[in-house]
C-alpha positions in Angstrom: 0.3 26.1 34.9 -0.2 22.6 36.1 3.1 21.2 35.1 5.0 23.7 36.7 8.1 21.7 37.8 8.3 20.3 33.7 7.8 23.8 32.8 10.9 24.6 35.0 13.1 22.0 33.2 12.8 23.3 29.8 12.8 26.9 30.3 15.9 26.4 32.8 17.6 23.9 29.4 16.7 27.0 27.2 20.8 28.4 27.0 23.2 29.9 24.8 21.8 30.9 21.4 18.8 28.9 22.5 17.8 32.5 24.9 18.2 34.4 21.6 16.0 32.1 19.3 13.3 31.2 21.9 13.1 35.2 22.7 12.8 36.1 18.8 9.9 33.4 18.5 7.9 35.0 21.6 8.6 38.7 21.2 10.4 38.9 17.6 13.3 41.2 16.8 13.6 43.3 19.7 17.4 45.1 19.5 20.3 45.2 17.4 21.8 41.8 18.5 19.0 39.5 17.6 19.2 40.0 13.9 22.4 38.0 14.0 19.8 35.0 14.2 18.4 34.7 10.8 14.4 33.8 10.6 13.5 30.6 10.1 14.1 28.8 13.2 12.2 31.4 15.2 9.5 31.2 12.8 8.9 27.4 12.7 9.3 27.6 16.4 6.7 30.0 16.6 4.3 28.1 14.3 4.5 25.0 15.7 3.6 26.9 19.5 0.8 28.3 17.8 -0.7 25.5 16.1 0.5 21.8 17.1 1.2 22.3 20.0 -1.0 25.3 21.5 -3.5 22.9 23.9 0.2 22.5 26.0 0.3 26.3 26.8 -2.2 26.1 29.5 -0.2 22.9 30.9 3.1 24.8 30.2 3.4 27.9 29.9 4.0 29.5 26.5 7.9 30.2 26.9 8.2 26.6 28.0 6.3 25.3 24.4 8.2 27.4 22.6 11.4 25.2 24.3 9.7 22.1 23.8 8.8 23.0 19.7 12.5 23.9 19.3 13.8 20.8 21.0 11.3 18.6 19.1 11.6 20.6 15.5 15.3 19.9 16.5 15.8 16.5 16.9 13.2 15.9 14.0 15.2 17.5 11.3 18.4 16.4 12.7 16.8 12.4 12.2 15.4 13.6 8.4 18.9 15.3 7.6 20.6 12.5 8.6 18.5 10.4 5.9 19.6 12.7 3.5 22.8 12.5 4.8 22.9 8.7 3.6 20.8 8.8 0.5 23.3 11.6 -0.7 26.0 9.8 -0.1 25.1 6.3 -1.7 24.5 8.6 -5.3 28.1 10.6 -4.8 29.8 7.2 -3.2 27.7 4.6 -5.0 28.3 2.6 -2.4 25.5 1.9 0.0 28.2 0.9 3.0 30.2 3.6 2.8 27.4 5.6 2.7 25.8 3.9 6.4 29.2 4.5 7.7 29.5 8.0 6.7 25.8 8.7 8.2 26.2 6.7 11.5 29.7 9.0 11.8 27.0 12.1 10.6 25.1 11.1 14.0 27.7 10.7 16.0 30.1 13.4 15.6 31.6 15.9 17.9 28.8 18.7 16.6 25.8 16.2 17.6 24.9 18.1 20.8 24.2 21.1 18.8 22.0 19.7 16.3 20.0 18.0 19.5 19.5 21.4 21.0 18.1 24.6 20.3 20.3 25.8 18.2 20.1 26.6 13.9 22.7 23.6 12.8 19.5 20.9 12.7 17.5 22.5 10.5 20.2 24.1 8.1 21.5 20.6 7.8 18.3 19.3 6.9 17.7 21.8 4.3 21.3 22.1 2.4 21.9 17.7 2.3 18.0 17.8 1.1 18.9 20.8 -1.4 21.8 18.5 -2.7 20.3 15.6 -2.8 17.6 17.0 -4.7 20.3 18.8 -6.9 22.6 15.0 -7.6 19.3 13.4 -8.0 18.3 16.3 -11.2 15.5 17.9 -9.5 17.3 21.3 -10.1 14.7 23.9 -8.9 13.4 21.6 -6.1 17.0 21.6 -4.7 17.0 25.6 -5.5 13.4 25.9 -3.5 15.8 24.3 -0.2 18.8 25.5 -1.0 17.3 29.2 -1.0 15.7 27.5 2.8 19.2 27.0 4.0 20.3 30.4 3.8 17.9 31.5 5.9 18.5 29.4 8.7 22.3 30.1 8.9 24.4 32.1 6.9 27.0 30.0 5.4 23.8 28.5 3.8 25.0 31.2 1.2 27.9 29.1 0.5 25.3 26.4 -1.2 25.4 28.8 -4.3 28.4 28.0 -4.8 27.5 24.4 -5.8 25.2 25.8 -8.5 27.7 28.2 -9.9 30.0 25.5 -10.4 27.3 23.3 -12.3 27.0 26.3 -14.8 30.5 27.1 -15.1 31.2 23.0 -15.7 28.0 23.1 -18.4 28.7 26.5 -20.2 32.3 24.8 -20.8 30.9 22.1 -22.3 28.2 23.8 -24.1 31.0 25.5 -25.4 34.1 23.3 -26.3 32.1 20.0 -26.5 28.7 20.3 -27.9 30.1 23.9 -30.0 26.7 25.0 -28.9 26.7 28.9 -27.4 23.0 29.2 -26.8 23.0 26.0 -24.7 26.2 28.1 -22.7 24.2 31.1 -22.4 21.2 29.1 -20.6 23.6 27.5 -18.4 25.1 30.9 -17.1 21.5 32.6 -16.5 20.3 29.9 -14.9 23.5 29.6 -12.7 23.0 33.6 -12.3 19.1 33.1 -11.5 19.0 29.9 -9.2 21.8 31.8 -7.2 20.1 34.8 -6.7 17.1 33.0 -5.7 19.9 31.4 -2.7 20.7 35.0 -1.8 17.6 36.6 -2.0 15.9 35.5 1.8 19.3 36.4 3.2 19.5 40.2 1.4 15.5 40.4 2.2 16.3 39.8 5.7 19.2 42.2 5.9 17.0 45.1 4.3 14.2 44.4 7.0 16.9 44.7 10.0 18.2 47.8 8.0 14.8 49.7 8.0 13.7 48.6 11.9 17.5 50.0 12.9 18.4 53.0 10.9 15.1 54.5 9.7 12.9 54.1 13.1 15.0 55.5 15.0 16.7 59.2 15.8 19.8 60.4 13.5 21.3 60.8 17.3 21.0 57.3 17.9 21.7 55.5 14.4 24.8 53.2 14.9 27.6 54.4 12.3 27.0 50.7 10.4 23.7 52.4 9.0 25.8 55.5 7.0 28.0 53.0 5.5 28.2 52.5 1.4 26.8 49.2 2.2 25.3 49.1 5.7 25.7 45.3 5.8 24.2 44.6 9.2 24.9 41.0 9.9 28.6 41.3 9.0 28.6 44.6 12.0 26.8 42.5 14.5 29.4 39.8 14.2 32.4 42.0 14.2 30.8 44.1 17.1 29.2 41.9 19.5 31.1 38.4 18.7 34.7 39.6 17.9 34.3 37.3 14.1 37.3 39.0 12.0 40.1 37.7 9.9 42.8 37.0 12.7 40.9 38.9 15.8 40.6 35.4 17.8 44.3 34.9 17.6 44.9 35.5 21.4 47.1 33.2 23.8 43.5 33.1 25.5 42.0 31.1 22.6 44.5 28.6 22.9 42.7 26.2 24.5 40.1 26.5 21.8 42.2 25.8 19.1 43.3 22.8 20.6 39.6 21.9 20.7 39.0 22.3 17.1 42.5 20.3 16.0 40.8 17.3 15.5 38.6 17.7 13.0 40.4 20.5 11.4 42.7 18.1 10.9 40.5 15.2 9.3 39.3 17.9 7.4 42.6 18.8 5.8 43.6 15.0 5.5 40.6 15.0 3.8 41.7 17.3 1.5 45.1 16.1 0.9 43.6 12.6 0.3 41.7 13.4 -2.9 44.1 15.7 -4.6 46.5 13.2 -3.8 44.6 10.8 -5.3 42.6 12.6 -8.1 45.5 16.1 -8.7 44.6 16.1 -11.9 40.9 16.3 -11.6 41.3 18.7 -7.9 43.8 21.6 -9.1 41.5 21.9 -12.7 38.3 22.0 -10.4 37.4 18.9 -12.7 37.7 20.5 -16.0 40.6 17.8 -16.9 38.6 14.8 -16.2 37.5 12.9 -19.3 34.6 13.7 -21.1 33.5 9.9 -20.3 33.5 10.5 -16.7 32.0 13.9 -17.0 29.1 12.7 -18.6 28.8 9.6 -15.7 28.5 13.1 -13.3 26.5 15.3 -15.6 24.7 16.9 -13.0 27.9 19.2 -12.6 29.7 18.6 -15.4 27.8 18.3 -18.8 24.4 18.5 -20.8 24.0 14.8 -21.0 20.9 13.4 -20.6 21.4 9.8 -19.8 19.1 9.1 -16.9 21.1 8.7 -13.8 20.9 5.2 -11.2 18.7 6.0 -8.1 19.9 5.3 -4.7 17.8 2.2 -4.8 19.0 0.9 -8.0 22.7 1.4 -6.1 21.6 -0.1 -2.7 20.2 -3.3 -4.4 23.9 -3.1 -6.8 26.4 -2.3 -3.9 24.6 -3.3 -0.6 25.5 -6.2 2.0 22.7 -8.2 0.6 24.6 -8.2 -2.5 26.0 -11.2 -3.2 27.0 -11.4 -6.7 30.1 -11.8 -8.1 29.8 -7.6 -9.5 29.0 -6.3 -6.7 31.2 -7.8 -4.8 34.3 -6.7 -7.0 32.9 -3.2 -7.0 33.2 -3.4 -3.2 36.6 -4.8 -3.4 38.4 -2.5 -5.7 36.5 0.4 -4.4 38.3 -0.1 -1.5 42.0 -0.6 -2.8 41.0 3.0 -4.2 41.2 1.7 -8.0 39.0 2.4 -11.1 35.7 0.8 -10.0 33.9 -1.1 -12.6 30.5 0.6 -13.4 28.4 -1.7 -15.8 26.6 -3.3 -12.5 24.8 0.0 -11.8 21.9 0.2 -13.8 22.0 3.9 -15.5 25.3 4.6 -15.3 26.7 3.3 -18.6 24.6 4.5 -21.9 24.0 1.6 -24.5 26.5 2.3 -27.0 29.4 -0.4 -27.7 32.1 2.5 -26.8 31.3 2.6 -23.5 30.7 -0.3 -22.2 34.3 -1.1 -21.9 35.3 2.2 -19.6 35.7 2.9 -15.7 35.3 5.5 -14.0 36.8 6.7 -10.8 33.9 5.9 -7.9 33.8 6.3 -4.1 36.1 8.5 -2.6 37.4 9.1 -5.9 34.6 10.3 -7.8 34.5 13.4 -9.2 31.4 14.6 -8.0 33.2 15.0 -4.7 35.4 18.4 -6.1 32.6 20.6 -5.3 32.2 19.6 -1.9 36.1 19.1 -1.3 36.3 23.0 -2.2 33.3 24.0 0.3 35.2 22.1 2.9 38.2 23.7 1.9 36.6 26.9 2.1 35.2 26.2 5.1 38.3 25.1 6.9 40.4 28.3 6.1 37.7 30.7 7.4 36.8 28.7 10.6 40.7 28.9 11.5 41.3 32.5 10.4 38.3 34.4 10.9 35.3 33.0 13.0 35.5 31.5 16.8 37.7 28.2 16.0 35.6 26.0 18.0 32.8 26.9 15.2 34.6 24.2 13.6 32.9 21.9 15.4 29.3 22.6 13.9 30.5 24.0 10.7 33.0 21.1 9.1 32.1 18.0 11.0 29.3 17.0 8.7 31.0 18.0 5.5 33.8 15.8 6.5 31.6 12.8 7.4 
């Protein structure tokens, strides 16, 4: 190696779950406690050694490229996820300020060392706002394709299912009671059935494979009890066994320091919460289904079969941006933030060309009701990072859904 002081640097940087993912992408699943690292980051890591960035290995060393892939694949997604971040927020918000605000606190949070290092946050982040995005913006399968991604870069990328189940319950209901159309129900239910399987499927595929290296290449003396149960779930085992993750099992006078730690943005999170049912409750305890049907069909990408063609974030931007300076947009700004019905007939798209509705408001911002989905997953999020995992997970697990 000619840079052999360089080479020192990174490998000696390489900590934490970094040891675990670096090790995977040189040697691959070795023992029992590496398959609590899902794929994916290992793998691009691995790819990128291989390819891009192979003439540094003479220079470097190959353990060392394998640090300086993961750092650079890092920082790389964490910059795209962050774009993601804002253009996701400027179609849920439609408001392109908020939307820079919410990013720039996306960037900055308390998490942001983790999605700088080599750790999995960076590229699951990347791939669950782009799954979204792609999902608010109607590109349903291209969100699934991502989506599907997520889950195999962390495991509560499972949870993104949940944002597709909740668009096929909200369309079979009004398939159902609105359009009296059952067919158009049925298709929403298997497709909500089929795009979530295709979410699960990397996740199951990659449990199955840790399940045949384990229990079947081995000796019946030396098959860990996990591998005789009714469902030898293997990643739930390793987290129980080797991390101590169980409903209540880091409540310890120990851990106190670490739930003073997490306070903070557990509690933004739940002020969070509080904030929107107290200003939507009707619309957060019915999970939406007592919004009107106007405003349903103004968020039809979760909530009905409506086809009007929805505002792109540039078509917002140019409506709600600082550059703005007409007398619409700067009303929409104004009662936005006084948290009143905002005015939507300056976003082009949003209102359909009927005389009926061009005299209705719906609720926008941090009102809208294209926020109840990701309320709940922060919800859900919250109650599981205090009672069951490591508190301090908090950190990289609710930060971004709060921003």
């Amino acid at each position: 190696m000619i840079f052999n002081g360089a080479a020192k640097s990174i490998e000696e940087s390489i900590v934490w779950d970094g040891v675990y993912l670096v090790r995977i992408a040189e040697c691959g699943y070795e023992y029992e406690q590496t398959y609590a690292f899902l794929p994916l980051l290992p793998l691009c890591i691995s790819l990128l050694t291989k390819t891009v960035f192979a003439p540094l290995v003479p220079l470097l060393g190959y353990r060392a490229v394998l640090g300086l892939s993961a750092y650079l694949l890092n920082n790389a997604s964490f910059v795209i996820a962050a774009v993601y971040f804002y253009k996701l927020s400027v179609l849920i918000l439609m408001d392109s300020e908020a939307a820079m605000r919410a990013s720039t606190l996306f960037c900055f949070n308390a998490a942001s060392i983790f999605y700088s290092s080599i750790y999995s946050e960076s590229l699951y982040a990347l791939l669950s706002l782009g799954g979204l995005y792609h999902l608010i913006s109607g590109a349903g399968w291209k969100a699934v394709f991502l989506l599907a991604l997520s889950g195999s870069a962390r495991s509560n990328g499972l949870l993104n299912a949940g944002y597709l189940c909740f668009q096929a319950m909200h369309r079979a209901y009004d398939a159902i009671f609105h359009k009296k159309h059952a067919g158009l129900a049925a298709k929403a239910v298997f497709a909500g059935i089929l795009q979530s399987l295709c979410i699960f499927t990397p996740f199951i595929a990659f449990q199955a494979y840790g399940y045949f290296n384990i229990c079947k290449r081995t000796l019946s003396v030396d098959i860990m009890p996990w591998c005789h149960a009714r469902i030898p779930y293997l990643y739930g085992f390793l987290q129980s066994h080797y991390w101590g993750v169980g409903f209540l099992r880091y409540f310890q006078i120990k851990q106190l320091p670490n739930f003073l730690l997490a306070t903070p943005v557990l509690s933004l999170a739940v002020c969070s919460i509080v904030r929107y049912a107290h200003l939507r409750p009707k619309v957060f305890f019915s999970l939406g289904f007592l919004s009107s049907q106007q405003e349903k069909d103004s968020a039809d990408v979760f909530y009905s079969w409506s086809a009007k063609e929805r505002p792109t974030e540039v078509q917002i931007m140019k409506t709600t941006g600082p550059h703005n300076k007409s007398t619409g947009g700067d009303q929409l700004l104004r009662r936005r933030k006084k948290n009143k019905d905002v005015a939507i007939e300056s976003i082009p798209g949003l209102v359909s060309s009927d005389q009926d509705s061009q005299n209705y408001s719906i609720e926008g911002g941090y009102s809208s009701i294209l926020l109840v989905p990701f309320i709940l997953h922060l919800g859900f999020m919250v109650v599981v990072a205090f009672f069951v995992m490591h508190v301090q997970g908090t950190f990289k697990n609710a930060t971004g859904i709060v921003e």
